[in-house]
N, C-alpha and C positions, 0 to 999 in steps of 0.2 A: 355514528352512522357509517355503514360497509357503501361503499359504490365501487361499479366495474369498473375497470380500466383496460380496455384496449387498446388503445389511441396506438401507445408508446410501448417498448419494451421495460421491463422493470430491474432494475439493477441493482447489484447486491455487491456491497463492498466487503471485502475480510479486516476487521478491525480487533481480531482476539488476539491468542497469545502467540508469541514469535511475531506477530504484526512490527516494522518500524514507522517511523515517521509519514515513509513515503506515500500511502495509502491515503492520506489527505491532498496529495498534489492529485487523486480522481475526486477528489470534492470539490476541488481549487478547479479547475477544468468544464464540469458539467456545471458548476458554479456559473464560472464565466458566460457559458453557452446555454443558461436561460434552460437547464437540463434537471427539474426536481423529484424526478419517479426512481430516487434512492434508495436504497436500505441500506445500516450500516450492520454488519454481520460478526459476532463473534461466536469461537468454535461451541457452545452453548447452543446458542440459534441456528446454526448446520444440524446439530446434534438432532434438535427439535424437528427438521424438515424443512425450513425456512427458504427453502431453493427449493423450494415444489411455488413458492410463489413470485418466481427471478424468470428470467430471461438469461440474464449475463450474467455470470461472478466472478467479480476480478480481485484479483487477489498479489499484491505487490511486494516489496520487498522484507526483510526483515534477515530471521535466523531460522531457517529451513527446517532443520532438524525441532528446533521449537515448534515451529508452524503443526507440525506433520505428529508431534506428540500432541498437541491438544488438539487438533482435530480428532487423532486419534481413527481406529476402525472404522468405527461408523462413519466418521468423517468423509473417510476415503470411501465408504460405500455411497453414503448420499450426493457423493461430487461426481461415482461413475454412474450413478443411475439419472440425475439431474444431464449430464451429457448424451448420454443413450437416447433420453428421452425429448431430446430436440435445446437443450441450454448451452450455451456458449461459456468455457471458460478462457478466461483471459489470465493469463500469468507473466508478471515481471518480476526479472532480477530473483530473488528465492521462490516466488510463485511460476517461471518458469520450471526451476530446477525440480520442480514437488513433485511434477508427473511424471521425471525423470526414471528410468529404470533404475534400480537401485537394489543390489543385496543385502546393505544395511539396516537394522529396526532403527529407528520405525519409518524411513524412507519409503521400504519395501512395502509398506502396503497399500503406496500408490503409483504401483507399475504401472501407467497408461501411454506412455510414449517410449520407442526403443529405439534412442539415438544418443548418442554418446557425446559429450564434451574433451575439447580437446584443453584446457587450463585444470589440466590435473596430473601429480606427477608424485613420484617416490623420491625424487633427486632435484629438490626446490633452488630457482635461481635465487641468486642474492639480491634480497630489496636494498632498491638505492635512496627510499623515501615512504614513509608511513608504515613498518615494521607490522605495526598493529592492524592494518587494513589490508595485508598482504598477503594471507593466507588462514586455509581454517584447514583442520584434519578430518579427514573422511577414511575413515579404518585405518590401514597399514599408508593411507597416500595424503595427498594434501589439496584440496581444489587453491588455485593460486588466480590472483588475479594482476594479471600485467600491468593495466593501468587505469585510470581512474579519469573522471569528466566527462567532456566532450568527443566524439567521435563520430565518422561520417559512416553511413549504412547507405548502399544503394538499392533500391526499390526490385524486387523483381514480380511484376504482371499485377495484384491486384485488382486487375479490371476496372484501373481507375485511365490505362491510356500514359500513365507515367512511371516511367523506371528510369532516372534519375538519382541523386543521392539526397538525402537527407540529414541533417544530423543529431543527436541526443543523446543524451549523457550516458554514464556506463557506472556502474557504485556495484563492479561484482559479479553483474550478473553471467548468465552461461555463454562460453562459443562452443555450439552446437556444430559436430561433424553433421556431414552430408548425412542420409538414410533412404531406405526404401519404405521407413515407416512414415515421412512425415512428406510436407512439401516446403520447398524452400523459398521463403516470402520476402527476405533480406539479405542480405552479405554485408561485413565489414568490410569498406573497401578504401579507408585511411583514415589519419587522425587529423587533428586541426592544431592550429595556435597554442589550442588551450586544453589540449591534452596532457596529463600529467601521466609520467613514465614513472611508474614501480618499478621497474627491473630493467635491465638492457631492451636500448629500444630494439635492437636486433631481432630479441629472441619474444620480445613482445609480438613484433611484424607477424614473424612466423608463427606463433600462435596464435591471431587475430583476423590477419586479413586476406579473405577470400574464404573465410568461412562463415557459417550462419547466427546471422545474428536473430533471425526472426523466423518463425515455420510453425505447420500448423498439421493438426492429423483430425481426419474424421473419424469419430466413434459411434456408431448406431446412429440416430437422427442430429446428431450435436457434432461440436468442434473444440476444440482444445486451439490455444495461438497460444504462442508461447515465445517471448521479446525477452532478449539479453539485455540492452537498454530500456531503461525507462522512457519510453515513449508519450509517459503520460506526467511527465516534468511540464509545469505549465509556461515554462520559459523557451518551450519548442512548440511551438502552434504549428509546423509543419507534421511532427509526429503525430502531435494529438490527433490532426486527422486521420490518419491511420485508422485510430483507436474510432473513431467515430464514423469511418466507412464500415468498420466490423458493425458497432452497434446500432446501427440506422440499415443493415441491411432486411430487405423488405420481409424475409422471410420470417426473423425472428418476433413480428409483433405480433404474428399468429401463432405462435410455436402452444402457449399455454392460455389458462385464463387466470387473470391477476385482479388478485384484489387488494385492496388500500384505503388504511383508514383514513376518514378526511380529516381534518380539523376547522374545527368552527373556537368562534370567539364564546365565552360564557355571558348568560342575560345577564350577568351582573357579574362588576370587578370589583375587589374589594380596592378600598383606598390606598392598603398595606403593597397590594400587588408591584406597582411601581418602586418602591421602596425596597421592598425585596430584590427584586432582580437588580439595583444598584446596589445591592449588600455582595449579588455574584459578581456585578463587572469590579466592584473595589478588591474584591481576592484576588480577581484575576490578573487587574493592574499591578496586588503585592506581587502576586509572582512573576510577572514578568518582568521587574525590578530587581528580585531576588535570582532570577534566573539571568538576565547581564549579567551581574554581579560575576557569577560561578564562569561565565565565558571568557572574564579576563584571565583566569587561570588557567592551570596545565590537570586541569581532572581527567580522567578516563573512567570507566565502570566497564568492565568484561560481565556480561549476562548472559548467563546459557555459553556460546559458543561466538558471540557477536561484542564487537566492542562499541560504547557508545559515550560520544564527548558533548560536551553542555551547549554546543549550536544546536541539539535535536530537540531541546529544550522549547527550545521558542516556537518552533516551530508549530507544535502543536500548540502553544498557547497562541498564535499567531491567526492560526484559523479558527479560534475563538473568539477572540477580541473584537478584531474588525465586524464578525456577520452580528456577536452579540450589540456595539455602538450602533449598526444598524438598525435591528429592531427595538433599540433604544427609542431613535428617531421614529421608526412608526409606528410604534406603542403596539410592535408584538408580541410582548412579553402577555398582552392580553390573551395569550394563543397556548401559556402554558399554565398548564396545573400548580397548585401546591405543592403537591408531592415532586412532580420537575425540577420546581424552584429549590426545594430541597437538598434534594438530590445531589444537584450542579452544585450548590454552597458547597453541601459535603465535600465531594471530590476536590473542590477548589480548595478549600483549606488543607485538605489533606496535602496537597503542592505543595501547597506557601509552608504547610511545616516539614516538608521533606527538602526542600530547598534550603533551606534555616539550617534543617541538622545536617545535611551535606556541605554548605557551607562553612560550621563548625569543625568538622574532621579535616584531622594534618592533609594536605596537599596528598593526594597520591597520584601512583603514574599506572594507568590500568591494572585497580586490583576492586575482586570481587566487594559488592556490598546493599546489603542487603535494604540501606536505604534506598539506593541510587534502583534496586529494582521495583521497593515499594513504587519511588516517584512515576517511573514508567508505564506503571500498570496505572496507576492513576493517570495519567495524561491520556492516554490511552481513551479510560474510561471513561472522564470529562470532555474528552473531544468526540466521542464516537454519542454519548447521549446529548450531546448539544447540537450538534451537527444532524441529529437524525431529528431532534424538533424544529433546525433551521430550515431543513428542505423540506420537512411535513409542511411551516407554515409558509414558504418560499412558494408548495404546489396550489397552496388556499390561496396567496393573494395574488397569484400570475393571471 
């Protein structure tokens, strides 16, 4: 059964390729906040048009240059016509950077913002910590990132009545120069306790603070925001709001018409039904067993141009487990198909054997492999179809 939906805006998360971890901390959030008119998107479902049926598409961190290759053209065309035509995009950390001008393929074929980052350089300082987390090459330069955590941002206008500081994490993302193209919504304006210094804190300062951490540019009926820090880390409830004054403002629930499939329970469950979906949470529990295991060690896996170590592991199985023992309890497993149920075993075993053979190979210290990419694209893809049947039957029993 199709039914309207206008109540709310509908949201569309980026879950394809170049996608990281962090794109589940806007699950983890609208979660919290009783928020289930989601989709989870990959560059596939862009491709299809899939943001003819969004409000918002937020799209977080990951490997830029990945992201902006599988999106690809079209990609880039149905992200500027989706904004033209009254959508909001929301970008952190590499989904900031995506709208970025850029003369590089395949950056360049989403020029929509002309503003410049100042953590980029030909003549890179010395990292004093995490080597590997401390720069990537962009042509002849290097975007570099001073430091890592926590950091304080101070508010500017809003319309919320507060310019104040705030704080929330930083994994990379841009410090944008000042422009005549955008508005300046943020400023870095210091670090905390728990900020961790990649390079001299010095020359960190001077590339950090009193510049943009946050801004936004209007495109045709739509808006582009675009957050160096993760704001939408769910262990900053001060930022999240942020993120929730954008998507609760009044204008975007009339922007399009949306529609959404509902979910109903079937006149009949089979007996096997329960049975099964214990056959997915038991994978899930190998893997995340299998997946400790690999965190005591010194692994790394370089993908694409991003590097990634066995804490990101869990994390997606993390936002599995927990919503799956839920509908354990209220027997919402009654809510998904066969084929569903399938599906999810698939990709979960597919884990639990990719964890198994990464576990077998000698110890390495960041070097490419082609397991360690299989595994990600599976987590990926077992978090994004799981997550997208939790919040289907999360909007059925609200």
């Amino acid at each position: 059964m199709i039914e309207r939906n206008k109540a709310r805006p509908e949201v569309g998360i980026y879950v394809g390729r170049g996608a990281s971890h962090s794109w589940t901390w806007f699950a983890d959030i609208f979660d919290r906040a009783g928020y289930y008119d989601v989709s989870f998107l990959n560059e596939g479902d862009v491709d299809d048009g899939a943001l003819a049926f969004c409000d918002v598409f937020f799209v977080s961190g990951g490997d830029t240059f990945a992201v902006a290759e599988g999106l690809g053209r079209n990609g880039a065309e149905q992200i500027e016509k989706f904004v033209r035509n009254g959508g909001t995009y929301i970008g952190a950390c590499a989904g900031a950077y995506l709208p970025l001008n850029s003369s590089l393929s395949p950056l360049n074929m989403f020029n929509f913002v002309h503003a410049r980052i100042t953590n980029i350089s030909k003549n890179l300082p010395a990292p004093k910590i995490k080597a590997e987390k401390f720069c990537t090459e962009y042509g002849c330069q290097y975007v570099f990132h001073p430091v890592r955590e926590e950091v304080s941002v101070k508010l500017k206008g809003w319309g919320t009545g507060r310019n104040g500081s705030i704080r929330a994490p930083l994994y990379g993302g841009p410090v944008l120069l000042p422009s005549e193209d955008i508005e300046v919504l943020a400023e870095y304006d210091g670090f905390t306790g728990k900020t961790e210094f990649l390079i001299d804190e010095d020359i960190a300062r001077k590339t950090i603070i009193g510049n943009v951490a946050a801004a936004s540019k209007k495109l045709g009926k739509g808006m582009f925001y675009l957050f160096g820090p993760h704001f939408e880390h769910p262990d900053f409830p001060d930022a999240n709001q942020i993120l929730f004054k954008i998507l609760f403002d009044s204008e975007l629930c009339t922007q399009r018409d949306n529609f959404k499939e509902s979910s109903t329970a079937p006149g009949y469950v089979s007996s096997s039904t329960k049975k099964i979906f214990r056959t997915f949470l038991s994978e899930i529990s190998n893997a995340r067993i299998a997946a400790l295991a690999l965190e005591r060690t010194s692994y790394k896996w370089l993908i694409g141009k991003k590097v990634y170590d066995p804490e990101k592991i869990r994390v997606f199985l993390e936002a599995i487990w927990g919503r799956a023992r839920y509908l354990e309890s209220k027997e919402g497993y009654k809510y998904i198909s066969e084929h569903e149920m399938a599906v999810l075993i698939k990709f979960s075993k597919e884990i639990t054997g990719c964890l198994r053979q990464l576990r077998s190979e000698s110890e390495p210290s960041q070097q490419e492999s082609n397991a360690a990419k299989h595994l990600f694209f599976n987590l990926r893809e077992a978090a994004s179809k799981f997550l997208s049947i939790y919040f289907r039957i999360k909007l059925v029993m609200s």
